[in-house]
N, C-alpha and C positions, 0 to 999 in steps of 0.2 A: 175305601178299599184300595185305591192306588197309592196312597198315602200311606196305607199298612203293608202293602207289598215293595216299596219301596224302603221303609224302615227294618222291616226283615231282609233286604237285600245288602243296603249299608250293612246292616250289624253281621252276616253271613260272611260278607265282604272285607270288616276289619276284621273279625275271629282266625281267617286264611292269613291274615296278613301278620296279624300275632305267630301263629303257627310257624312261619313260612321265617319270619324274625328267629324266634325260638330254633328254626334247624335250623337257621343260617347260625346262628350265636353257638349250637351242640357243633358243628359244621367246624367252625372260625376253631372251637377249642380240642377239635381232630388235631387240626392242619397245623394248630401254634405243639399240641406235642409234641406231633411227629416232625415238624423243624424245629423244636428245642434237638431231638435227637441228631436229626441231620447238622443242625450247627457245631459239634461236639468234634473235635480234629481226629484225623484219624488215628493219634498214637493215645485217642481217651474213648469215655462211654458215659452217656446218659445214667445218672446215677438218683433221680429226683426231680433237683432242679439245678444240680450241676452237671459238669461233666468232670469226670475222676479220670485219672491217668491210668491206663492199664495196668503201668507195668511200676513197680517200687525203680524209685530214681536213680539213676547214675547221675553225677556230679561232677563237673567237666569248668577247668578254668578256660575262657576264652581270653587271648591275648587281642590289644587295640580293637575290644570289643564296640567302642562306640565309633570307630571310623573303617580302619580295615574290613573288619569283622562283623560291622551294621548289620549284613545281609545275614548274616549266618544267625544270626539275634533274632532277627526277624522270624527265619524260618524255625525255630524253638518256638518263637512265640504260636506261630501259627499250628506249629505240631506236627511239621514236614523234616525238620531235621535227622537226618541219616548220623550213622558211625562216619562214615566216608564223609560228609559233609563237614562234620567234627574236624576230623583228623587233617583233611585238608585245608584246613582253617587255622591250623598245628594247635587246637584244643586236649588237655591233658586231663585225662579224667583222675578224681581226687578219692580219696576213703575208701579204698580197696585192701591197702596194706597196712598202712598208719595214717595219723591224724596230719594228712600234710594239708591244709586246708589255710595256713598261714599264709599271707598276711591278713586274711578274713578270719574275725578275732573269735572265741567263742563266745562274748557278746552278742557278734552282729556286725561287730564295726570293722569297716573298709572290705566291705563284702558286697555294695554296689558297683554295679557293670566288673565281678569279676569273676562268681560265680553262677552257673544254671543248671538249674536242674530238667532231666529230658530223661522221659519216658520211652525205651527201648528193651524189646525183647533181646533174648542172646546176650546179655550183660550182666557182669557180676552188679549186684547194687551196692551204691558206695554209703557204707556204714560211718561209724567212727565220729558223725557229726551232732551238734548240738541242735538244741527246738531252734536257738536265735538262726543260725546257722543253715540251718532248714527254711526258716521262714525265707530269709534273705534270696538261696536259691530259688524260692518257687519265685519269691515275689520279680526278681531279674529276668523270670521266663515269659510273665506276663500272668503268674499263676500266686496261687497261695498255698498254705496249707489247710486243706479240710477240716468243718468240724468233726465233733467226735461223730454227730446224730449223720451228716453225709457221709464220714466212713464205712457208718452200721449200714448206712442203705446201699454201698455200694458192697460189701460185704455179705449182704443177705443172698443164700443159698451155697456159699462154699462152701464143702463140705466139714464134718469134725473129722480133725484126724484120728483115723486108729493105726493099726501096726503101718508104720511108713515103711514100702516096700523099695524104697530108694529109686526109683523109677519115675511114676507119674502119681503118687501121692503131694499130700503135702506136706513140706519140710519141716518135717516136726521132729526128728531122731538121727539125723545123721553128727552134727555136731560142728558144721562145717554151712555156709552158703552157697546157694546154689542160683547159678545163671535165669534170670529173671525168664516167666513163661513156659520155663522149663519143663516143668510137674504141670503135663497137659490135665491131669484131673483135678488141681487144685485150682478152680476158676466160681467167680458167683455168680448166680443166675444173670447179671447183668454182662458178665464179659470180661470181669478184673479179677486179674490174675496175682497169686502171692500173697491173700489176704488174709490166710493162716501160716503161721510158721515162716518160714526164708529167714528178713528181718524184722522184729516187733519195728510199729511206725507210730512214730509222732504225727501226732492230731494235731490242733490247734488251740482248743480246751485245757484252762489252768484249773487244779483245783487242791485246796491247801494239803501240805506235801502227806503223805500216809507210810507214815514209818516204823508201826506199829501193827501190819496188818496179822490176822491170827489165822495164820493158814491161808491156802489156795483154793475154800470152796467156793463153787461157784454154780452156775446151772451146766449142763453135760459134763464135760469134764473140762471146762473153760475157763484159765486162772483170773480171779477176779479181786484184786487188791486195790481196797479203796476204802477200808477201815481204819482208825487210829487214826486220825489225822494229828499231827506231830505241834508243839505247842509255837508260843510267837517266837520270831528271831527265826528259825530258819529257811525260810523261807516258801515259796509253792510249790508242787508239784506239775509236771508237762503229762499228760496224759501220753503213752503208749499202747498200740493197739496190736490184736492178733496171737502171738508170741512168737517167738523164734523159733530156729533150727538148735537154740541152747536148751543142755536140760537145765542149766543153771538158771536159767530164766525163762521159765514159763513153756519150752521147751514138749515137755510131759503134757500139760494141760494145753498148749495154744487151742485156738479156737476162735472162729467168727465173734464170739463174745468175750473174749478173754481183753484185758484190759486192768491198765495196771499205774497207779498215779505217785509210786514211790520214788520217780526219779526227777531232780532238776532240771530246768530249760539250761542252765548252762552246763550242762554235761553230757557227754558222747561215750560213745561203748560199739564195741565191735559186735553186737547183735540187735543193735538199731540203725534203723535208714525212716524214709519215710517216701512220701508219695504226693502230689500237685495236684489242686482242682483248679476249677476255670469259675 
């Protein structure tokens, strides 16, 4: 009898302890969310299992970046750098008015320690630049560029645009860009702003160029060009996402789903910018 009450006691006794494992391990996998979220700097947001930059990039040359200018690097990296921090740093932001982004090649090349990219509200986003050119800025900041699948999830919930009231919509109809954060209604459920309309943004997603596509249908009214993929020799296409404030490009249709793989990595356009994850 004590021998049975003792074996139902063990077995009582590991079952709590399984239990007790089991909340501690639901427990561990609260605490590791909510500090993925907490790790996320403040000029970004929890997006999955990254953290995405709030805001579409401005693009800023730092001069005697690896010595002068160390700190100022730093704090980009970290996701504390200011306008003011920039400026006093004498940091010249780039692709606002033309492609002055030379001597950083639209390759890629000679684009280490000279361009970064830095998520700020209040700023024109600087367009004009290429995917290599893109990548190169995030990658100097301590960042990258997003896949397409981290874009969508940092995208989900923004709204679709309809008549853009020039105001707090999103930048779908004006024809012109507008200061990032700007359009208080144009945000997705997680917090990122600009993810329709402003500038269409390179992903980091190649996929063979579409230069054949047959029309802009798509689901809501979201341009979705990824048809016709174009024969050998010319090369891939750089996936962009969202569409712009152009109606010449996707404009009409942008859209949380709109997405578009007819343009090269080495080419730039005044209605593309792009955006940094972590």
């Amino acid at each position: 009898m004590k021998r049975t009450l003792m074996r139902r006691s063990l077995a009582a006794g590991l079952m709590m302890a399984a239990m007790g494992t089991m909340s501690a391990t639901g427990a561990q996998a609260a605490v590791a969310l909510r500090t993925h979220a907490k790790k996320c700097a403040a000029d970004s947001v929890a997006a999955g299992t990254v953290c995405l930059d709030k805001y579409e990039a401005s693009v800023w040359r730092i001069p005697d970046a690896t010595t002068t200018n160390a700190g100022l690097v730093r704090k980009i990296e970290q996701g504390r750098a200011t306008r003011a921090d920039l400026t006093a740093g004498g940091a010249t932001q780039l692709g606002t008015e033309s492609d002055d982004f030379a001597p950083c090649a639209d390759n890629g090349q000679n684009c280490a320690n000279d361009i970064y990219a830095v998520s700020l509200p209040s700023e024109i986003p600087s367009a004009r630049i290429t995917w290599f050119q893109a990548q190169e800025a995030c990658a100097n900041s301590g960042k990258r560029l997003p896949s397409n699948a981290e874009w969508q999830t940092g995208a989900n919930g923004t709204p679709d645009p309809g008549p853009d009231n020039g105001t707090t919509d999103c930048n779908s109809a004006t024809g012109s860009v507008t200061p990032t954060g700007s359009r208080s209604s144009c945000v997705s459920a997680r917090g990122v702003f600009d993810m329709v309309g402003n500038l269409a943004e390179w992903v980091a997603d190649w996929v063979p160029l579409s230069s054949q596509c047959a029309g802009w249908g798509g689901f809501s009214d979201d341009a979705m060009c990824l048809a016709g993929a174009s024969g050998t020799g010319t090369g891939p296409g750089a996936l962009v996402r969202g569409g712009s404030f152009s109606f010449a490009f996707g404009g009409q249709t942008a859209g949380p789903l709109s997405i578009n793989g007819s343009l090269k990595p080495s080419g730039g356009s005044a209605f593309i910018g792009f955006r940094c994850a972590r």
